[in-house]
N, C-alpha and C positions, 0 to 999 in steps of 0.2 A: 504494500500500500504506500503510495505515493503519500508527498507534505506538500502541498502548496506555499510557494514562499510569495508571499503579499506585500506592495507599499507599505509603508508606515502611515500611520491616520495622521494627516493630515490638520491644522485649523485652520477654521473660514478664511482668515486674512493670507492665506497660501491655498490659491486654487489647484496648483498642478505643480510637478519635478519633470526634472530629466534624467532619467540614465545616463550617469558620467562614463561609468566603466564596471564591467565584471571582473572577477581577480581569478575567477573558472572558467574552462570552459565545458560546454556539456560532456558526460561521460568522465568529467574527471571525479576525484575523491575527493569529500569535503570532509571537515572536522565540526563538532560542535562548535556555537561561538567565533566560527573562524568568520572575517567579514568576506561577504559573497560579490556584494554588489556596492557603488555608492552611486545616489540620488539626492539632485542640485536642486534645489528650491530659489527662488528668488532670495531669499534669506541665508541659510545654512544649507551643509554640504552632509546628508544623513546616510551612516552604515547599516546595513541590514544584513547581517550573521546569520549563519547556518542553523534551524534549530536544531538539530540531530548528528552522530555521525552517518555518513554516507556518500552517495553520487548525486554527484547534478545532474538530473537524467534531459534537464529542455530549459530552455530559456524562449521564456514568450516576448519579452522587450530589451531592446537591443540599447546599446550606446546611442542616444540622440533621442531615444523613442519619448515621449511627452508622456507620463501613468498619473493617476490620479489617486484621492485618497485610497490605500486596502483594496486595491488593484492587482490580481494577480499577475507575477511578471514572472516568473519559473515553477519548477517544481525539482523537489528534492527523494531518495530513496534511503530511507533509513536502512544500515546495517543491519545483515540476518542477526539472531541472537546468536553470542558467543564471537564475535565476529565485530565488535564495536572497535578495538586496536586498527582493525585492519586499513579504512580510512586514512585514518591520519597516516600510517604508515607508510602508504602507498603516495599519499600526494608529499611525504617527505622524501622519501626517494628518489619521485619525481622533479620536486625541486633540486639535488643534491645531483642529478645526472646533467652531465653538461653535454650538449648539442651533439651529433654528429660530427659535424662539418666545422667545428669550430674546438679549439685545444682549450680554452677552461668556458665555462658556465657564464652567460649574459647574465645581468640584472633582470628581475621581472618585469613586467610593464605590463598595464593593461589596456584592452584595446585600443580604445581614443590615444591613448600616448604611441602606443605602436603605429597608427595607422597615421599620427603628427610627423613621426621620425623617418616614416617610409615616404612620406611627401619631401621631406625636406630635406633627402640622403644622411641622415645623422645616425650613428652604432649606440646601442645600449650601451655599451660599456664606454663609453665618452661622456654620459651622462650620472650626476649624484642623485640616487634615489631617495626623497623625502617619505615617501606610502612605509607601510607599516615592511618590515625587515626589508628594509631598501628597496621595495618595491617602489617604478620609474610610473609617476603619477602624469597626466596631460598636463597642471599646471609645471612643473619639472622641465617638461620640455619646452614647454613656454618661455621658462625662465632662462632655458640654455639657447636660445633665439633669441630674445632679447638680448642678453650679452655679448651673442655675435655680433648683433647690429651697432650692439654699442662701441666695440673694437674700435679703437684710433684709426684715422682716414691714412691712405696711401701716400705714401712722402714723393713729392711733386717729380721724382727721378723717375720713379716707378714708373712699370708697361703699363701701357693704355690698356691691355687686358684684364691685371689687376684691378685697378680703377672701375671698370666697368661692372666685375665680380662686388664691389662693394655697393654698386645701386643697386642692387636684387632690394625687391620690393617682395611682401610679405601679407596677404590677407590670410586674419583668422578669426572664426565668429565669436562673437562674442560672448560671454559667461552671462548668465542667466543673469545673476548678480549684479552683473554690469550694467544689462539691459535693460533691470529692472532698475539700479537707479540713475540710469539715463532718462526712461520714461517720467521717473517721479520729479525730476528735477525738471523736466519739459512740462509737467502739469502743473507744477507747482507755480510757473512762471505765466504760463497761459491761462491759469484758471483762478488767479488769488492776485490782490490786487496788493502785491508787497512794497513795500517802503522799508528803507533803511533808516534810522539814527544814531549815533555815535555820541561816547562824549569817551573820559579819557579818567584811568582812577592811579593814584599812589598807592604804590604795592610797598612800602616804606614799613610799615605798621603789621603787616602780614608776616613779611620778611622777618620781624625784629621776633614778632612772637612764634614764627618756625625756628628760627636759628637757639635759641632762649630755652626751649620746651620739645625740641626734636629729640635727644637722648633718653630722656623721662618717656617721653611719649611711646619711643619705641619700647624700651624697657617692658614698661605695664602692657602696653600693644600688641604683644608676641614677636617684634619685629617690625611690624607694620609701620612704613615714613608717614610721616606728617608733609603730603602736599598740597600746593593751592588749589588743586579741585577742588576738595572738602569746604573751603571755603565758599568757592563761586557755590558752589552746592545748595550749601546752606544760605547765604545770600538769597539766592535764587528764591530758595522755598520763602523763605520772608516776605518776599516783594511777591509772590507771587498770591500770597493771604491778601496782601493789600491792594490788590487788582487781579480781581476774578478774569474779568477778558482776559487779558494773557494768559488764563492758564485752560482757558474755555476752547469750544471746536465748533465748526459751521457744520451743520445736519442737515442739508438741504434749504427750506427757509425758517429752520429751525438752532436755535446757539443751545450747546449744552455746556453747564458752567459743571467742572468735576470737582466734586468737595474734597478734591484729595491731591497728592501732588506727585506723579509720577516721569522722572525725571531720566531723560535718552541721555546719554554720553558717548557721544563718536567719539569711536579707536578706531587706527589704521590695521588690517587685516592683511595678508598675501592675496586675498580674494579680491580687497578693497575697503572702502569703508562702510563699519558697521555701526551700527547704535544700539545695543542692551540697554535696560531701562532698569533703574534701580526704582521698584517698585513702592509705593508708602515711604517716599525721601524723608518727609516730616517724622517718621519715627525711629529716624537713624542718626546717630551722634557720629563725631569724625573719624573715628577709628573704625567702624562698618564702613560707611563708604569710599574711606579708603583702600579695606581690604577688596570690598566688592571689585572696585573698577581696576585694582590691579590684578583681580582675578578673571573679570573682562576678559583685559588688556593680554592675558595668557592663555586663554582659550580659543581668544580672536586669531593669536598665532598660530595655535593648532587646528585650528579650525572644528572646535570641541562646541562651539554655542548652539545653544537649544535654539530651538523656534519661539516657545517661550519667552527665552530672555530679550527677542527680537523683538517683540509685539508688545504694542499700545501706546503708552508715554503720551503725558501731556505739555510736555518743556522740552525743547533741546540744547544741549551747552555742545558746541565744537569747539576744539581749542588749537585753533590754526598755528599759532606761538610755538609749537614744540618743533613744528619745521620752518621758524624763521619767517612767517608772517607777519607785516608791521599793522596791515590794515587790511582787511576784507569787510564783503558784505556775505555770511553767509545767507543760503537759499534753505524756505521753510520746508516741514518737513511734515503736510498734512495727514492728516486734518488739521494738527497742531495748527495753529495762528500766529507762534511767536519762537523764536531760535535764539538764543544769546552767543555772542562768537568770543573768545578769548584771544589774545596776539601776545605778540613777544614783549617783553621786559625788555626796556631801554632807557638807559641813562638819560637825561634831556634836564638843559634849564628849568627851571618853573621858578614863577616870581612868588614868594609866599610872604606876606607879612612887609609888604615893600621890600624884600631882598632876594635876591636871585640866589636859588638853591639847587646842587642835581639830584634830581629826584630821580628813583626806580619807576619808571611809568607805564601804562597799558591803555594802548587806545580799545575798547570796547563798544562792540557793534551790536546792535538788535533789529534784527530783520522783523517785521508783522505784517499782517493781515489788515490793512485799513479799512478793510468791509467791516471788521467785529473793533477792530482796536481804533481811537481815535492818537491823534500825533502827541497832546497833551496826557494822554495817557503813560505811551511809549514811551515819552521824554521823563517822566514823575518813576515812571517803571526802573528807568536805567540807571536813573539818579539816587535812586533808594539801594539798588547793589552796591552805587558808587560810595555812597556813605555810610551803608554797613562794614565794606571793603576800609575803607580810610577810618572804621572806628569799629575792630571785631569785637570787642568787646561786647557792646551792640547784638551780637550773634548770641551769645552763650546769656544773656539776658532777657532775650528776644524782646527787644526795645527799638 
């Protein structure tokens, strides 16, 4: 008797995946647990493991193929009784026999990456495999393509032949991921009527109390640093008590104001960027959201985040500053209405008290929604970060 191996259910806000790659192919041996397949989501990149040992007798959905939620896409044959070793034994051997045609053993790769490398004339063993025991993943070879491209240009002696080897041009489709926030960011612009304003705050006061209380902090913390997130964080949730629009979403010709405050924070990911939302920010003190988003910020690498942690959020903070941003407008992130941008810390005059002083400074952007948020709003909104920020005390008072 055959297993059905099924999608993963899916939530509303994720209508559909794609088949990135299988790591079997049929008639090979599987192991329990061992992952089979991985399934791209607009959001996250999801494994689905073997439930049994045995053979993969069929694959109903290929690399590319579009499934839906608990969709079956193979089927699996569990081992006769007494006979459960035998699986894994077989697809270890398999692994450990190196090619015919070839004097030691290629790296693995699965389809999409294989069938990347065969477009492109590139050897598995030319490439570092990131997938699970060096297994040569499609982003892998992506990345070993981009590096080529990146290679310093031909030094002006060189054959004209040379030269011309380095125009090669390169189409490749694009990750779900991408596409998806291509789309968002094109709706976001076409269907929401955004406004930026700025003003600029002294990180001077933040500084004095991280550098003061960073040792202590870790100590009691488990470790955990004391960064300026937690600050803008908490800020944030303040200001955001004190003007519901901002924290509110358009519903059609319906505003729904959320009595609660849940707060996205874009990391940069190998996929791209993502936003996990720290759920209930209002009932986290600095050392949870610290650990949270450095825990994010590790997952996002591995590409370990839920779907879950993907969805909802009624705030966004980006913090462009970590790659040398002096000033942007970031772009909202609906339904949301309002996005907060952070930038870099730089030295600069500022006149204080009649006398010119250098101060640590942050110009700070707030994209919104001028359908729900009016400009006297935004400006009172950014201003209240500014002054929590320039007086934290102000935070741990909630004043």
């Amino acid at each position: 008797m055959t297993i059905e191996l099924k999608a993963p259910t899916l939530p509303e806000s994720v209508p559909d995946g794609s088949i990135t790659s299988w790591h079997r192919k049929a008639g090979e041996a599987v192991t329990r647990d061992e992952i089979l397949v991985e399934i791209e989501t607009d959001k996250v990149v999801i494994e689905v493991p073997s439930p049994v040992d045995g053979i993969l007798k069929e694959i109903y959905k290929h690399a590319g193929d579009t499934i839906v939620s608990n969709e079956p896409i193979g089927r699996v044959e569990p081992a006769a009784a007494g006979d459960e070793a035998q699986p894994a034994t077989a697809a270890k051997t398999e692994e450990q026999t190196p090619p015919r045609d070839r004097s030691s053993p290629a790296p693995a790769a699965g389809p999409a990456a294989r069938r990347l490398m065969e477009e492109n004339a590139l050897k598995p063993e030319d490439i570092s495999g990131s997938g699970k025991g060096g297994r040569i993943t499609r982003q892998d070879v992506l990345d070993e393509l981009a590096g080529a491209a990146a290679a310093p240009p031909a030094r002006p002696d060189a054959p004209a032949l040379q030269s011309m080897e380095q125009r090669k041009e390169e189409r490749v489709p694009m990750s779900r991921l991408r596409a998806r926030v291509a789309q968002r960011l094109l709706d976001a612009t076409n269907n929401t009527a955004m406004l930026t304003t700025f003003n600029e705050v002294n990180m001077q006061p933040v500084m004095e109390i991280r550098k003061r209380h960073q040792q202590r902090f870790q100590e009691t913390h488990d470790g955990v640093r004391l960064g300026f997130m937690s600050f803008f964080v908490r800020a944030s949730i303040e200001a955001l008590k004190r003007f519901p629009a901002v924290n509110a979403s358009i519903d059609g010709n319906d505003i729904v104001y959320h009595g609660y405050q849940d707060i996205g924070v874009a990391v940069s990911s190998p996929r791209g960027l993502v936003v996990p939302v720290l759920r209930d920010a209002d009932n986290m003190g600095f050392s949870r959201i610290e650990r949270d988003i450095l825990e994010f910020g590790e997952k996002a690498r591995a590409g370990k985040l839920a779907i879950e942690e993907l969805t909802g959020g009624t705030f966004t903070i980006s913090n462009g500053g970590i790659f040398g941003s002096l000033l942007s407008t970031p772009i909202l992130n609906p339904p949301q209405t309002a996005i907060l941008g952070m930038h870099k810390i730089q030295q600069r005059p500022m006149a204080v008290d009649g006398e010119v002083r250098i101060l640590p400074m942050m110009y700070l952007a707030l994209s919104y929604d001028h359908r729900l948020i009016d400009g006297k709003e935004a400006v009172q909104f950014l201003l209240t970060i500014k002054d929590l920020l320039e007086d934290p005390a102000r935070l741990v008072l909630e004043i």
